[in-house]
C-alpha positions in Angstrom: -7.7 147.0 -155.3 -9.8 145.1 -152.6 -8.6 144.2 -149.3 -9.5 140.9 -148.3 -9.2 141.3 -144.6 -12.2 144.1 -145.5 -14.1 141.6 -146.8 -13.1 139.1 -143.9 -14.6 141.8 -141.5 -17.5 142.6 -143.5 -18.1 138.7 -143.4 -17.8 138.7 -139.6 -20.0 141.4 -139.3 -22.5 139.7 -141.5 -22.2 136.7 -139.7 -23.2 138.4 -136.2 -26.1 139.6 -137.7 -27.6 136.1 -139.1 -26.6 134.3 -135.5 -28.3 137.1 -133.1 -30.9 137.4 -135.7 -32.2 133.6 -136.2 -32.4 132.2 -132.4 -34.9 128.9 -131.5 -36.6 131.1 -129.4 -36.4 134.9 -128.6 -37.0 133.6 -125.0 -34.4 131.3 -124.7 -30.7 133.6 -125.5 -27.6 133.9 -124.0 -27.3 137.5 -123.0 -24.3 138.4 -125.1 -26.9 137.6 -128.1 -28.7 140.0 -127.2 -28.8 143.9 -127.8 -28.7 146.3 -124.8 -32.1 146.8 -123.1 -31.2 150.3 -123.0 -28.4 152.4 -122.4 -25.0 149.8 -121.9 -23.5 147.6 -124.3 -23.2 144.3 -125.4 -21.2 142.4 -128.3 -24.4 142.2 -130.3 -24.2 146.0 -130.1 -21.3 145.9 -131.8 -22.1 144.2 -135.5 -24.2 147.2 -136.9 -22.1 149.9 -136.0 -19.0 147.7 -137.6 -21.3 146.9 -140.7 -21.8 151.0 -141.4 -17.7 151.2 -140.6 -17.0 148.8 -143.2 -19.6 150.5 -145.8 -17.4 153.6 -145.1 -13.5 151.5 -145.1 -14.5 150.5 -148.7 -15.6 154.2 -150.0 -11.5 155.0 -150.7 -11.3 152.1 -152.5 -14.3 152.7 -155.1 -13.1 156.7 -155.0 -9.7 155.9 -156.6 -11.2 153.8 -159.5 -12.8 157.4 -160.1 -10.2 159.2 -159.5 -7.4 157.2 -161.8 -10.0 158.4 -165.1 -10.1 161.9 -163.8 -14.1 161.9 -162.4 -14.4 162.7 -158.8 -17.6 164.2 -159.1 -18.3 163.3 -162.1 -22.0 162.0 -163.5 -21.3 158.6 -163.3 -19.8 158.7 -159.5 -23.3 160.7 -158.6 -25.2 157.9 -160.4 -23.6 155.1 -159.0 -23.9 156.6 -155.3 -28.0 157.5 -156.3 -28.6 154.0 -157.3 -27.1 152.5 -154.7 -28.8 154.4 -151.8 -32.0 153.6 -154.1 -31.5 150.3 -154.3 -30.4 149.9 -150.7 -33.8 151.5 -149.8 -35.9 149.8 -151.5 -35.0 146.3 -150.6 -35.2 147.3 -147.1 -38.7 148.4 -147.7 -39.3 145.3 -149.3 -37.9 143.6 -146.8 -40.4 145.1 -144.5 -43.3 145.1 -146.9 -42.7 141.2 -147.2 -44.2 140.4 -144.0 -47.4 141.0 -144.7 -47.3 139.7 -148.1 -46.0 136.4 -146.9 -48.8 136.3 -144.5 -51.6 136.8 -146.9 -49.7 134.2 -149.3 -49.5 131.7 -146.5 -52.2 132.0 -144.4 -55.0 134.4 -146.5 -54.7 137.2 -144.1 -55.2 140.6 -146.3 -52.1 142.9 -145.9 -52.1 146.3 -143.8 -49.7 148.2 -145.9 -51.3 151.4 -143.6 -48.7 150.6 -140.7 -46.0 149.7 -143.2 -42.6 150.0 -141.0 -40.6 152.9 -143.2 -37.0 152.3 -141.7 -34.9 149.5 -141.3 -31.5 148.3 -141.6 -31.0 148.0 -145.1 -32.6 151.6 -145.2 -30.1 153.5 -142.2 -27.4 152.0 -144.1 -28.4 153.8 -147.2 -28.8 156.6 -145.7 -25.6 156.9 -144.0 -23.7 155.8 -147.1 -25.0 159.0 -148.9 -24.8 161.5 -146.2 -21.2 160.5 -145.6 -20.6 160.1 -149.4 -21.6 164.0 -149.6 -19.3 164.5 -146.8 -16.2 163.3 -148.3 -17.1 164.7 -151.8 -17.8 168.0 -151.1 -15.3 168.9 -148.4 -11.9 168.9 -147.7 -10.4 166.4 -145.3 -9.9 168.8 -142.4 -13.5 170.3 -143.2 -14.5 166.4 -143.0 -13.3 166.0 -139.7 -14.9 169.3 -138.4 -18.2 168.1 -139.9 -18.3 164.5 -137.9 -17.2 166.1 -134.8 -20.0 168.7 -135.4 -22.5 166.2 -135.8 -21.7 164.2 -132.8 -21.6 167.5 -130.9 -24.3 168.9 -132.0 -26.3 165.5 -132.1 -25.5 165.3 -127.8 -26.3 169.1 -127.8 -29.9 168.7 -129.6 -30.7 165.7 -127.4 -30.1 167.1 -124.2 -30.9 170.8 -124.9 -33.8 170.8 -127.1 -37.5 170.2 -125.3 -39.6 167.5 -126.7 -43.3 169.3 -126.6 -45.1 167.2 -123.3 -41.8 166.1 -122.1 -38.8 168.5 -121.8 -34.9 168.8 -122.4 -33.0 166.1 -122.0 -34.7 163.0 -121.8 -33.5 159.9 -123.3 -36.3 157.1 -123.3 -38.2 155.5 -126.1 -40.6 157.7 -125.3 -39.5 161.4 -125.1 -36.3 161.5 -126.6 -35.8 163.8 -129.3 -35.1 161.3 -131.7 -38.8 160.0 -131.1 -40.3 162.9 -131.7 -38.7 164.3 -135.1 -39.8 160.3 -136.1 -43.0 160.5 -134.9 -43.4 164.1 -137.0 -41.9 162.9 -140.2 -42.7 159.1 -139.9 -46.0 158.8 -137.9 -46.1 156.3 -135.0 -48.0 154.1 -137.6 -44.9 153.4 -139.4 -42.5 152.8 -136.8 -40.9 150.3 -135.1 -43.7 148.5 -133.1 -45.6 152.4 -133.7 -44.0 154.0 -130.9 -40.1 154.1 -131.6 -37.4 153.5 -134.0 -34.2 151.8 -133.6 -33.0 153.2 -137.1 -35.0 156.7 -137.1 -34.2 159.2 -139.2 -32.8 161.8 -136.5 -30.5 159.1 -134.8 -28.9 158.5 -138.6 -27.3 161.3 -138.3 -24.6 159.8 -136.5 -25.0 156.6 -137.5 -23.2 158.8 -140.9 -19.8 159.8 -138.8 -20.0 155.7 -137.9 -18.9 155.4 -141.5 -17.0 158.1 -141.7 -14.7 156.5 -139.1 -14.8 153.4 -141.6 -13.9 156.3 -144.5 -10.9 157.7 -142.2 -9.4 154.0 -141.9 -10.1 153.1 -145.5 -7.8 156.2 -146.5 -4.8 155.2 -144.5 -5.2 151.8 -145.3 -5.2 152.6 -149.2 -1.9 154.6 -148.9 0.1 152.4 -146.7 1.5 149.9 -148.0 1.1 146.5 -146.0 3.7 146.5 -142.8 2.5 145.7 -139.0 3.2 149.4 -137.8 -0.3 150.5 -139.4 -1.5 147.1 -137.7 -0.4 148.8 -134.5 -1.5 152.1 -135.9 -5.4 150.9 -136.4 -5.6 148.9 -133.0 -3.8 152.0 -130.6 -6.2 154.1 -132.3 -8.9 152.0 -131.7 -8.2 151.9 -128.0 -8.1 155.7 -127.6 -11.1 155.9 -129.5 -13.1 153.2 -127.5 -11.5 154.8 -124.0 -12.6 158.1 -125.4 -16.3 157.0 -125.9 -16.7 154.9 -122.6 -15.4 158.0 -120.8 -17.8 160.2 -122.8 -20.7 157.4 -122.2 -20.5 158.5 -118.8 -22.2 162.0 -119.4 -24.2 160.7 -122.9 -24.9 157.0 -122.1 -23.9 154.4 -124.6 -27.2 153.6 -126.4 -27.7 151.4 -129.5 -31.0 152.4 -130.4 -30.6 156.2 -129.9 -27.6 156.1 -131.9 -25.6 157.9 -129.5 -22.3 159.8 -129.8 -20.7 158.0 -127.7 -21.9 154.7 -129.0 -20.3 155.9 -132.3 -16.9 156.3 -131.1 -16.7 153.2 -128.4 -17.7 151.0 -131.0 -16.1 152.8 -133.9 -12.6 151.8 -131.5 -13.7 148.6 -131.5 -14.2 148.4 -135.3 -10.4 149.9 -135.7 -9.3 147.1 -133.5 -11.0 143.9 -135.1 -9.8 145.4 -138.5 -6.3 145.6 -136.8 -6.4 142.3 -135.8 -7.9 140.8 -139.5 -5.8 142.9 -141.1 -2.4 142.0 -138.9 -3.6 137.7 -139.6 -4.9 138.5 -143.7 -2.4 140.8 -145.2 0.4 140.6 -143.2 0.8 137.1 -142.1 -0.9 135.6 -144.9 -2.9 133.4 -143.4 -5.4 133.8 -145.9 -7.2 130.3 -145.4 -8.3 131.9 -141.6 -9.9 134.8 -143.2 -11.1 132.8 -146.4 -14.5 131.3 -144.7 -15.3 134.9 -143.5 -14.6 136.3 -147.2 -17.2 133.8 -148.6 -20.1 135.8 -146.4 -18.1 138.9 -146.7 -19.1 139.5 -150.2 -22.0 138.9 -150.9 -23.3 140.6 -147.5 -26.5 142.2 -148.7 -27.5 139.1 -150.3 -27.4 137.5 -147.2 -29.4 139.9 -144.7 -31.8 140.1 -147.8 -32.0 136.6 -148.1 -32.3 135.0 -144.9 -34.2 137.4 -143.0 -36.7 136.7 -146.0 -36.8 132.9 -145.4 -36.6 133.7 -141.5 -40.1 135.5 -142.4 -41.5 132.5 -144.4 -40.2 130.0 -141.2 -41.9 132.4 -138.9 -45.4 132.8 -140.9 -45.6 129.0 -142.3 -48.1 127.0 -140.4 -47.8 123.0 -139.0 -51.3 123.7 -137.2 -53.2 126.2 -135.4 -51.0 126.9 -132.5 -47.3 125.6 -134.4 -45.5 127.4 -136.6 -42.7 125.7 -138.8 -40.2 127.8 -137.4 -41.3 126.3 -133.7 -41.8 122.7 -135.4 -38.2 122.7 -136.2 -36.5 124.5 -133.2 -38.5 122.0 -130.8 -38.1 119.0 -132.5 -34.8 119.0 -133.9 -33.4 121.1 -131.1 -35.1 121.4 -127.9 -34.8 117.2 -128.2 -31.3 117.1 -127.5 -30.3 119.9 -126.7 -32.4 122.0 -124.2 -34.0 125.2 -124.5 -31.0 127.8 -124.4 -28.2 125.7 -126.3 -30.8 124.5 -128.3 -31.9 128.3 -129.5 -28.2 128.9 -129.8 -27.4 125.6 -132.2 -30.6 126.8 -134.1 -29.0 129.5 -134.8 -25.4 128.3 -135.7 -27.4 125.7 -138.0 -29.0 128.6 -140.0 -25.7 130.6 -140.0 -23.8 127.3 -141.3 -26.7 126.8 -143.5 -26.5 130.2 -145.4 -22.3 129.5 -145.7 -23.8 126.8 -147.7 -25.6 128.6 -149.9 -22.8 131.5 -150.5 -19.9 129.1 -150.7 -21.9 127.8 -154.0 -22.3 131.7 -155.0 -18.8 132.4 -154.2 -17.2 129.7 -156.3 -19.2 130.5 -159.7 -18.4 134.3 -159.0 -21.7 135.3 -158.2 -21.9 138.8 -156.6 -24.7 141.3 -156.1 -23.0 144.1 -156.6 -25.8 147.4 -156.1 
């Protein structure tokens, strides 16, 4: 069975990612394209935390076709879940590792593979897959929800409680958080994020996990109700309560993207449980599949796409016209800034590259072309 308001969402999700990810100029965004400095929230906030919910909304789904021959835990679920994460892994590290490749291809400049960034996107959401994936696995459902309210606990606990050696309890910047130091231990500033911090460290995937957990939780009801507006109703009340519960908690343990804090997993895990609602209310119920059909086309071959176009973004970026020009400014000053301005002009960039890539998995989509990991 596969939903296809899931993969409507999964395609919205995906979409977010390409628009905020591909702007004329990193100067030049509107501010709701943009992640929170800090601690607070913004929409773009919202698409990675609903990417890792829908990871977790599909795990039911893929359980049941294990379940119907009798293998829950059997050898070939284990294998399946191994090469997955693996896989996932990997092409976030070659994702990474391409940047310096691309630059010596293009413009002869050795490679450094000494400050090699470790984590990444495609590598927090591998990650959380399998730590949630041993979650629901190995415990019973009650035991399940013990263990995500345990991590979110004891996540706020360590955070606040536990002093960072030169720094202290309870400090949540870049620089002395918690998070930053178990990183800086295990990863070594030399393979972080810009070698001080890391938006998708290892501590902070701890509850980045319960994020798809919350996905898991509505994946289950979905999968055992059949299709009627009351579990429409169902997903977008709890949503609410779940996004009032975290804004409330965000008033003691701020709402924070790049920490990965608790209450940043259950505001936007609300917000998830609402959108869903909402796709799920216009998809299954209505059946106004044509709506959700352009969304579907990204939707399922997502990892192709973040794969795909942050690689060309890369070759845009590193590409030279001359000295001072790359291609990627060529393009967004010429073909943009000309008639557009500076900020619409960064936004239709954007839209052009996301319309672009629709393009390009439209023609995947209609031969039946997945990548399927």
């Amino acid at each position: 069975m596969r939903l296809a308001s899931l993969d409507a969402f999964r395609g919205l999700a995906i979409a977010g990612m390409v628009l905020v990810n591909n702007p004329g100029s990193w100067v030049h965004v509107y501010g709701p394209l943009l992640h929170a400095e800090w601690h607070g929230f913004t929409p773009t906030d919202q698409i990675f935390p609903a990417f890792l919910f829908i990871v977790g909304a599909a795990i039911p789904f893929t359980l049941a076709r294990y379940h119907e021959r009798g293998c829950l835990h059997c050898t070939a679920l284990c294998a399946r879940v191994l090469r997955r994460v693996v896989l996932l892994f990997a092409l976030g590290l070659l994702l990474n590792a391409s940047t310096p490749i691309l630059d010596w291809a293009l413009n002869d400049r050795p490679p450094d593979f000494g400050t090699l960034r470790i984590m990444g996107v495609l590598q927090r959401i591998s990650l959380a897959y399998l730590l949630a994936m041993l979650i629901v696995t190995t415990l019973p459902p009650r035991v399940q929800f013990a263990a995500v309210v345990g991590i979110l606990l004891g996540y706020w606990g360590a955070l606040e409680l536990i002093p960072v050696p030169g720094h202290g309890p309870g400090l949540l910047s870049a620089e002395a958080s918690l998070a930053t130091y178990v990183d800086r231990v295990i990863l070594s500033p030399e393979h972080m994020y810009q070698g001080q911090f890391d938006p998708e460290g290892l501590l902070s995937t701890l509850p980045a996990a319960t994020s798809v957990m919350f996905g898991y939780a509505a994946g289950v009801r979905l999968r055992r109700s059949g299709p009627s507006s009351r579990l429409t109703v169902e997903l977008i009340g709890a949503g609410l309560l779940c996004a009032v519960l975290g804004a409330l908690w965000g008033q003691v343990f701020p709402i924070n993207k790049q920490l990965w804090t608790s209450s940043y997993v259950v505001f936007t895990a609300g917000w998830s449980l609402v959108l869903l609602g909402i796709l799920y209310e216009i998809v299954e119920i209505r059946g106004w599949s044509r709506l959700g059909w352009p969304l579907a086309v990204m939707g399922v071959n997502a990892i192709t796409l973040f794969f795909a176009s942050g690689l060309f973004a890369r070759v845009l970026y590193l590409t030279r016209v001359d000295a001072n020009t790359t291609l990627h400014q060529w393009i967004y000053r010429n073909l943009f800034v000309a008639w557009a301005g500076q900020i619409d002009g960064s936004l239709a960039f954007a839209a052009t590259m996301l319309l672009f890539w629709w393009l390009v998995l439209l023609v995947l989509y209609r031969r039946g072309w997945m990548l399927r990991l």
